[in-house]
Structure formats: C-alpha cells, structure tokens
N, C-alpha and C positions, 0 to 999 in steps of 0.2 A: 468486742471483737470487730476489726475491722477491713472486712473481705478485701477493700481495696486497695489497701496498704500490704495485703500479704500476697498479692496478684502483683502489684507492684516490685516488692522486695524480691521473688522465686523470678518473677521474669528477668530483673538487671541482674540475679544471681548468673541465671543462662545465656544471656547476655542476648537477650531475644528482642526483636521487634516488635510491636506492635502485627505488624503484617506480619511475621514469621510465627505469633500466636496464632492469630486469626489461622494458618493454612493449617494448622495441630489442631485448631478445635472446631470451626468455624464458624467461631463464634465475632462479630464482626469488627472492626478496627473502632469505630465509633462507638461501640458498647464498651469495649475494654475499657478505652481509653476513658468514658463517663465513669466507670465504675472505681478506675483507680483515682481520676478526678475529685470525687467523692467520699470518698474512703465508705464505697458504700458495705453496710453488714450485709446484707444478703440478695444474693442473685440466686433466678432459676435456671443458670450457666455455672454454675460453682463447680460444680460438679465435672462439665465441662474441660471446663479450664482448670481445674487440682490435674486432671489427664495429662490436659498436652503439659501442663508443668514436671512432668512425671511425679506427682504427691497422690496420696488416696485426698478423698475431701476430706476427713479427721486433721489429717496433718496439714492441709493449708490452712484450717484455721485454727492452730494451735498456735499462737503468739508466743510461748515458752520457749520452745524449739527452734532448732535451726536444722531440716535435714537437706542431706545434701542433692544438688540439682540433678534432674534428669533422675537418679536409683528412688524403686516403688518398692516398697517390704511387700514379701508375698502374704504375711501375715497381718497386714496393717488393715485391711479389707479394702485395699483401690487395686488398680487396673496395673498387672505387671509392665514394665518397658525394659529392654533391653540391656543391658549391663557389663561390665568388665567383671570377670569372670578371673574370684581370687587365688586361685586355682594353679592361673597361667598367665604372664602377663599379657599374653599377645591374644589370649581369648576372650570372647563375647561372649555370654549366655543372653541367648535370644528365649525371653518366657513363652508362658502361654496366654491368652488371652483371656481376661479375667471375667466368666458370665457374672460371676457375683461380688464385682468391684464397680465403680462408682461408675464408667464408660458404657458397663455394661449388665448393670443391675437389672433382670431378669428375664431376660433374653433368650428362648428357648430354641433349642438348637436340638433340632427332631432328628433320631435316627443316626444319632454319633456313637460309634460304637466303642471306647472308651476313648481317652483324653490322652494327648502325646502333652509330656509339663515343658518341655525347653528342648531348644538347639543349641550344641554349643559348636561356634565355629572359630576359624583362625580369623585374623583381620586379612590375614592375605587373601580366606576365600572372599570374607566380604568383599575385599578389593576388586578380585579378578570374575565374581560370579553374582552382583548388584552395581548395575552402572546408574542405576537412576531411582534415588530413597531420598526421602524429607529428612532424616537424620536416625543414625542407629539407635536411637533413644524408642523412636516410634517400631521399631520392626516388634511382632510378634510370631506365634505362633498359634495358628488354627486348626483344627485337629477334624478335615473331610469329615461331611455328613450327608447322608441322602443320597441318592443315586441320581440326581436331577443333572449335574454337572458331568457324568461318565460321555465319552471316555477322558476326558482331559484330568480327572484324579477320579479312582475309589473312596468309597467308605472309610475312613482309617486315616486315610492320608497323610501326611504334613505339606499344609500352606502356609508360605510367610508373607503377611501382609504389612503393608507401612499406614500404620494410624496416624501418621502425618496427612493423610489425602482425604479428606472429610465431604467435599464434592463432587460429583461426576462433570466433568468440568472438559473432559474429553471420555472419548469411549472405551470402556477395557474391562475386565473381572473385577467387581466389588464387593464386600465382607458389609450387607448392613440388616436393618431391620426392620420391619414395617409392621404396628404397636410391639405385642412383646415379640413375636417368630423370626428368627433372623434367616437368613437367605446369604447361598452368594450366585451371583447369576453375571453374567456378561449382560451390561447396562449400555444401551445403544441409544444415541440422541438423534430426534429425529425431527425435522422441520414441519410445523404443520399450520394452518389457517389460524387454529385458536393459540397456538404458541409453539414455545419447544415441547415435546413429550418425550419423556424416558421410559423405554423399553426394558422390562429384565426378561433375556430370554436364556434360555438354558441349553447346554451340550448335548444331551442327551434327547433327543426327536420325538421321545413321547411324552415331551412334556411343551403341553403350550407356552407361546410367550404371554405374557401382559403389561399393560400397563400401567404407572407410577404416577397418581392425579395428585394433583396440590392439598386435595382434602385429605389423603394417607397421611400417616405419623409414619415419615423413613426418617429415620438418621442412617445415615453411611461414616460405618466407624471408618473405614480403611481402602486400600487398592489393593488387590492381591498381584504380587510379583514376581512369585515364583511356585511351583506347584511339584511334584513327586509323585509318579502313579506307581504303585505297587503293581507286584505280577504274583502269582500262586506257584510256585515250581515245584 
C-alpha cells in the first residue's frame, strides 16, 4: 500500500492544492508534499488527511477502489462531510460530526443530550446565509453540549461548523479538543512576553476562562459559524 500515491491520486481527483490540503487538515504543505514525494506507507497524519480528502482512513488506503471525491459513507466508519442531497437536486445534506470516525475517534462530548444527524438545506440558503466556508464538503453539524456557551446556544442545539479551519489563526468560536474532551469556547489570542497564548473562554460567566500551553494535546477540528438557540414555549 502506498499512502502516498493515494494522498496524491484523491488530492488531483479534488483538484486541491497542496495549501488548500494543508488549511482542511493542517497538516503542513512540507509534509504532504514529502509523503506524496515518497509514496510513503504510513503516516501518523493518515488519518488526517483520509478527512480533509472527505474518505474515512479504510478507504484511502484501499488501492481497489476508486470513491468518489469530497462524499464520506456514514457507514464506512470516517468523519461524515457534507453532500448533495439525492433527494433534490439543489439540496445539501450537511452530516453530523462523526465522534467515532477517523477526525474524531473518541472524543467525549459531556452532557449532549441526544444527537441532531444532518441538515438539509437549499444552495440558495447556503448562498444567502454562509458568506465565508473553506468549502461545502467541510460543513458539519454539532449537536450543543454543556451549558458553558449559554446564552449564545442551549444544550440541544444545532451548530454548523466548517472543518475546513483547523487553526485559531484569528479569534472567533472553535469546535476542538484537548487529549480526549472536546470543548467549544471562543478562543482569544493574546500577545504576551513568553509568546502568543490562546485563551478559551466561555459565554456563560460562571465559567472560568483558561489557558491553551503548548504542552496540551488540542486539535481544533473546525470554526463554528453559525449557531441556533432554542426557546421552551
């Protein structure tokens, strides 16, 4: 098997950059490119990168196969991404976020009180109600947990976030995770003597903020860019 020949083949299938990988996974333009370089078997990015290709890892390194770019089987066990929706032609189903797909293989998401599976919307709302997404492929759907973010969404919720955005790279709401507990908090960067620090602080005021040291294990799946608060009537 050779991981870098099928990183290679799914990227020109998407017709991707090197850089347009890297901002899907972030995983870095110099590693990619070594590994397709290479035709190396195995990386501990595979995983990674089967993501932003929208493939579970199974399927990227199936050499048999040819599936088609950007569509993730919910049954394959990787990470769902967003899809045309066969349904309608002008519809999107926007998944859910996959805790037990390859992005985000075990990831515990405290105090979600059951699971929303998909949005489906028109392209028009895409159009008129997302001005700024890495690409429809990356949007999901997150399903509120915890009360740390209230009031800006309840427990329940639907958040759509674009796993296209893998860095906090500016300041805004993030979907990531620090070893397995994931979090989403408004992430604040902040100038300091010993370098930059990342702040996650949260909406809701009785919850402290903290901080995000070099020594933690965050990945930051996504941005979150649109959010829904329910009401009880």
């Amino acid at each position: 098997m050779a991981l870098g020949k099928q990183i290679r083949r799914y990227r020109a299938a998407l017709g991707l950059t090197l850089e347009q990988l890297e901002a899907r996974t972030g995983v870095g333009v110099g590693t990619i490119a070594a590994l397709e370089g290479r035709d190396s078997e195995r990386s501990k990015y595979a995983a990674r990168l089967a993501a932003g290709l929208g493939l579970s890892l199974e399927q990227l390194l199936d050499e048999s196969a040819q599936y088609p770019p950007d569509i993730v089987l919910a049954d394959a066990g990787g990470s769902d991404t967003a899809r045309r929706d066969h349904g309608a032609d002008d519809d999107l189903r926007i998944p859910r976020f996959d805790t037990g797909g390859a992005m985000g293989a075990g990831v515990e998401l405290r105090d979600q009180p059951g699971v929303i599976q998909s949005l489906r919307v028109s392209q028009e709302w895409l159009h008129k109600n997302l001005r700024h997404y890495t690409t429809a492929a990356n949007l999901c759907v997150v399903t509120g947990f915890g009360d740390s973010m209230r009031p800006m969404y309840n427990p329940g919720d639907p958040l759509l976030v674009d796993l296209g955005v893998v860095k906090a790279e500016v300041d805004g709401v993030f979907f990531f995770r620090v070893g397995n507990e994931g979090f989403i908090k408004r992430l604040q960067r902040i100038p300091s003597a010993q370098g930059l620090l990342i702040r996650a602080k949260s909406e809701n005021t009785k919850y402290d903020a903290w901080d995000i040291t070099e020594d933690m294990d965050l990945q930051i799946f996504g941005r979150v860019l649109k959010v829904w608060r329910s009401e009880d009537l």
